[in-house]
Each structure stands twice: as structure tokens, then as C-alpha cells.
N, C-alpha and C positions, 0 to 999 in steps of 0.2 A: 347173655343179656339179662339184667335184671328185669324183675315183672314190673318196675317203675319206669323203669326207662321202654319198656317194650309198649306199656299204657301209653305215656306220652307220647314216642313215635308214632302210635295209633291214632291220637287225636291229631296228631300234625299233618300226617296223611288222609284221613278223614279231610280234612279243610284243606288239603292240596296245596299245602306251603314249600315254597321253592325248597331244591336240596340247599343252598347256603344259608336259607333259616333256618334248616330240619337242623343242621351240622351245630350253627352258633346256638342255638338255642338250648340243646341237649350240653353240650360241653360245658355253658353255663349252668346248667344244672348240677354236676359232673364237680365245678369248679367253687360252685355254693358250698356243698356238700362236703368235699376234701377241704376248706376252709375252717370249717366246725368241726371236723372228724366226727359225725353223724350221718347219718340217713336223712335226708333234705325232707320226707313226710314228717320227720318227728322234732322241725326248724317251723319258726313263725315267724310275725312280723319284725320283734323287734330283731331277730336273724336278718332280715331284711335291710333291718335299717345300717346292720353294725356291718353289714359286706359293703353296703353304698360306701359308707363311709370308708374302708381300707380302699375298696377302686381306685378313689378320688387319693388319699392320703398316701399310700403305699406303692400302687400300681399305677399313678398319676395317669388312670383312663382320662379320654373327653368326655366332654357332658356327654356327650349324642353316644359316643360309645356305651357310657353308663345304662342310657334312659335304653337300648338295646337289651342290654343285660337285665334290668327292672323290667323292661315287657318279655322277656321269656322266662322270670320267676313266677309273674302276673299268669301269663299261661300256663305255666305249672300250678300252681293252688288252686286256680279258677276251673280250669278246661282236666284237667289230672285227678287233683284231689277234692274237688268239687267241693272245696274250702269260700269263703267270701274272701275279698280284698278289699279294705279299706286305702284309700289315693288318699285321704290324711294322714295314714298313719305310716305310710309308702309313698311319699308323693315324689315323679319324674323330677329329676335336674333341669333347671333354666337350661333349654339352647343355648349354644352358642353358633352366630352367626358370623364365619366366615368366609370369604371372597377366594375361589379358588387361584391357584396359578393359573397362569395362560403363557404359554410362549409365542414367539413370534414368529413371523411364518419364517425368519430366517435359521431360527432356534430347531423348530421343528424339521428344517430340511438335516441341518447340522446330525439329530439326533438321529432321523432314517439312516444315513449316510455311514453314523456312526456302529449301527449294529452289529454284531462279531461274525454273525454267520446267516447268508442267503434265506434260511427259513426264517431267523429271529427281524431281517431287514421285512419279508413279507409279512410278517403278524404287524410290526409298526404303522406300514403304511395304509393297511387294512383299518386298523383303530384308527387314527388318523383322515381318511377317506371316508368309513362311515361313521363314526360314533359310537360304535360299540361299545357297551360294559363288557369288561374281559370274562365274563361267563358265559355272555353273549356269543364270541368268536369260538370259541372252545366250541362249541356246538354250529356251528356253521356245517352244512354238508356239502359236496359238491354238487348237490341236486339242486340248494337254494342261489346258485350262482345262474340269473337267467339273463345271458348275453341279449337274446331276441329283444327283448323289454329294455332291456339295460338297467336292471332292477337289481337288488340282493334280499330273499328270502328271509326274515329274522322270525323265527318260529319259537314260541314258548319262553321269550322275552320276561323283563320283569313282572309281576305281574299274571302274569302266563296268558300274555298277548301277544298277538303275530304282528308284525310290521313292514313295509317294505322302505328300501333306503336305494337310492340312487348307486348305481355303478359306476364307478369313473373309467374311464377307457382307459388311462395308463394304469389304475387299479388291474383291470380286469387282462391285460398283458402281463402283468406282475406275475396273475395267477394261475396262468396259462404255464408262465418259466416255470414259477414253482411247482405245479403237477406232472412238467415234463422232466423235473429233476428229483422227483421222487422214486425210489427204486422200487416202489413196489405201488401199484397206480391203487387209489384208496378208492371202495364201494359207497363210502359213506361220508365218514368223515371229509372235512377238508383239510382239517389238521389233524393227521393221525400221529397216536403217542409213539412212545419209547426211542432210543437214542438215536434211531438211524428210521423214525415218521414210516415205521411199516405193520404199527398196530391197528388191530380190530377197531380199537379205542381212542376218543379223541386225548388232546395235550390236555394237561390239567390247567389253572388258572395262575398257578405257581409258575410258569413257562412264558407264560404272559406279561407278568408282573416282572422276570429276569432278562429276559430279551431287552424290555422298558428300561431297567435298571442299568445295565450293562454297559446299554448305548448312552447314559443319560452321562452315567461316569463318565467314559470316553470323549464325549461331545462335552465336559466340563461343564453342564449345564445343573451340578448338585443331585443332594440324594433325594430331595423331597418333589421330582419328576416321578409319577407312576402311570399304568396303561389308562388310566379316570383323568389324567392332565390330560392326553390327544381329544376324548371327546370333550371336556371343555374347549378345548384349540378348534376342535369342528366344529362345536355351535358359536364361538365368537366370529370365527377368521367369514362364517358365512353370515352370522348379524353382519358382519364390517363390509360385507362385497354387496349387500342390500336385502338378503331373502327378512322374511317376514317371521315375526316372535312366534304365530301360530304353523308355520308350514316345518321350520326350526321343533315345533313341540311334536310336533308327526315324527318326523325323524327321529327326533332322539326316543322317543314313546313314555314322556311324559304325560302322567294323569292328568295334571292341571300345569294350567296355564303361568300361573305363579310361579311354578317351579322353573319355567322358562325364563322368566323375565331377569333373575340373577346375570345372563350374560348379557341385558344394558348396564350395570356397573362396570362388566368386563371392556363392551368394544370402544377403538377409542373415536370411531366411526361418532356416537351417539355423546358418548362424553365432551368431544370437542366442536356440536352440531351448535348447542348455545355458548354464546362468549360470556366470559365475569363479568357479573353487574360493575367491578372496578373500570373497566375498562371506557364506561359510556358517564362517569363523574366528572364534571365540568371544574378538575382540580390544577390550580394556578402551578407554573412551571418556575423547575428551579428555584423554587422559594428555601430561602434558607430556615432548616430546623434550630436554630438557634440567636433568628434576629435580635429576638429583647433583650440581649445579654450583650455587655461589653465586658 
């Protein structure tokens, strides 16, 4: 480990940043670097500016993917090399604001159904039931499974907040099969790794993301389904059956509230609540669009 890279990691654990920031953020440094065949101390702004641009140009990133990568350079100059940053001379990509998929609850059944093998059917229905981020379930333990409550334990969530989410009874039957079909009963984990779920360690997030994939193929439902489509599908399918934008934001452990409100464009619950102002214009029938004309 370079003494840059070991700095940095310093500060990122100092400020207690998730491991999927500590991971993207260092690779983007990593991937600055190998770009200029330099040493990323001895790169500046206008370095900055000529990587935004291949992102976008070459490696046709998203905005939001870019504006990731510009705030873990921003960390590195600022928090690292204790450099200034000028947002003039660096400034983030425009957002782009899009509407995620959502399937249907009959999409969704299709997709469970479809999974290749008994553990990868149980991780589905788990995201799907509570909303989990697939970094989320990976760290699930059998301790946070509390039947008595009917609760499930989400500890050290985004954020590195705890939350509780709803159990669903045919959930928690699922999980019951699945731990009795394990060959070796887990202390910890709920989803323990390697080929045959009898490690120390949980699955990675890669196992999450292929079970998702798999089933999505098989159920014909295209490639652009991942485990982040089931928790949009759990917070619309439960906007659509009537819960409330704020008890929806508990669940999912959303900061704010805004970040909620994206699935009223999804549900069609709320979309089809008011009618087209077309429909209430007092507009004469069957008139012909070409009377002036013979």
C-alpha cells in the first residue's frame, strides 16, 4: 500500500465512510492516476477537468456516476493533500433525473419463481419483502430475524443507521426453509458465503446482483432488472395498497422526505387518482375535422 493511498484510507475511516465509498472512492483515485500515468499528488485541476471529460466522452459514464467520481477526487485534494478546490474551475455535472423501473406485482411473482436455485429464490424475495439495498441483505444476521416482534433488524444501513422493517410471515417461512437447508446452521450470518453457504462470511453483493440477473433473464423481463428494481417495487406496490409517503420513508431509511416522493410518479394508484382536465371540456361530438372544405 502506497503511503497515499494508506493517507486517504485514513481519512475515510476517520469520517466512518461506508466500505462501498472507502472501495469506489480509492479506485477512482487508482483510476485518475493510471489515466495520466502519474502520481494523482503531482495532477491538478486542469487533470480534473480533462478526466471529467473522457468519463463522459470515452467511458460514456452518467452524470451522477461522474459527479461520484469528482466528489472522491474533491476528497482527495481537500481531505488528503490538504490542497483548496475551486467548484469553478471543477464544477459537478447537471443531474440527470430519472424515473426508475418498477414491475408489476405480476412481473415480480414471474421473477421469484424464476430463480435458478432455492438460496438465490430466498435473497429475491427478501429484497422484494423488505426493501433492502443489496449491501443491506449481505449483512443480515440470523440474530436481526425477530419472529416475536415480527420485525427484521437492518443494522448499520446506509448511512450507518439502524432501522426496523416489517416481517412478512411467508417471508419469515422462506427463512425458516432456507436455514433448515443449510448444511452447516450459520452463527452469524444469514447468508453465509462460498459455493455450498457454509462460511464464516457473508455473500458478497455480486451474488445479489446474479441471482437478480439470472431470474430476470429467465422470467424474460430484460437486463436492465437489478436487486435496487425489488425495493422500488416495495415502496410503489405499498404507495399503491395505501401506506403513507412518511412510514414508506422509515422503511426504506430515507433521509429526507423528497427522496420519497419519486414513487408518486411511480404508483398508478396516485397517477390515476385525478382525471385529464380533457375529459371535463364541454367539446361538441362527432364534429367533422374538415367541414369548411368541399
Amino acid at each position: 500500500m502506497t503511503h497515499l493511498r494508506k493517507l486517504m484510507l485514513e481519512e475515510l475511516e476517520r469520517r466512518n465512510y461506508s466500505q462501498n465509498t472507502v472501495r469506489t472512492y480509492l479506485m477512482t483515485i487508482e483510476d485518475f492516476a493510471r489515466y495520466f500515468h502519474k502520481p494523482p499528488d503531482t495532477l491538478g485541476p486542469e487533470h480534473v477537468r480533462e478526466y471529467q471529460a473522457y468519463l463522459f466522452r470515452e467511458r460514456k459514464l452518467a452524470a451522477n456516476t461522474v459527479n461520484q467520481r469528482v466528489g472522491a477526487l474533491r476528497f482527495f485534494f481537500i481531505k488528503t493533500l490538504r490542497k483548496t478546490w475551486s467548484v469553478e474551475e471543477t464544477p459537478y455535472p447537471k443531474r440527470v433525473f430519472r424515473l426508475p423501473k418498477v414491475l408489476s406485482h405480476e412481473e415480480v411473482g414471474r421473477l421469484i419463481d424464476s430463480a435458478t436455485t432455492p438460496f438465490y429464490r430466498t435473497i429475491l424475495m427478501t429484497l422484494y419483502a423488505t426493501g433492502v439495498r443489496r449491501a443491506e441483505l449481505t449483512h443480515l444476521k440470523v440474530s436481526d430475524i425477530d419472529s416475536r416482534r415480527m420485525v427484521i433488524h437492518v443494522q448499520g444501513g446506509k448511512g450507518r443507521k439502524d432501522r426496523d422493517i416489517m416481517l412478512s410471515p411467508t417471508l419469515l417461512e422462506t427463512l425458516r426453509e432456507h436455514w433448515r437447508g443449510l448444511r452447516r446452521k450459520p452463527k452469524a450470518w444469514l447468508f453465509p458465503g462460498n459455493r455450498w453457504h457454509t462460511s464464516d462470511h457473508p455473500i458478497t453483493t455480486k451474488i445479489v446482483w446474479l441471482a437478480c440477473r439470472e431470474a430476470a433473464t429467465r422470467a424474460g423481463l430484460g437486463i436492465d432488472v437489478h436487486p435496487h428494481t425489488l425495493r422500488h417495487c416495495f415502496a410503489t406496490h405499498l404507495l399503491e395498497a395505501g401506506a403513507d409517503l412518511r412510514t414508506i420513508q422509515i422503511l426504506l431509511g430515507h433521509r429526507d422526505l423528497e427522496e420519497t416522493t419519486i414513487y408518486l410518479h411511480l404508483s398508478n394508484r396516485h397517477l390515476n387518482a385525478t382525471a385529464s382536465p380533457l375529459d371535463s371540456l364541454p367539446l361538441a361530438k362527432n364534429r367533422a375535422s374538415g367541414s369548411g372544405t368541399k
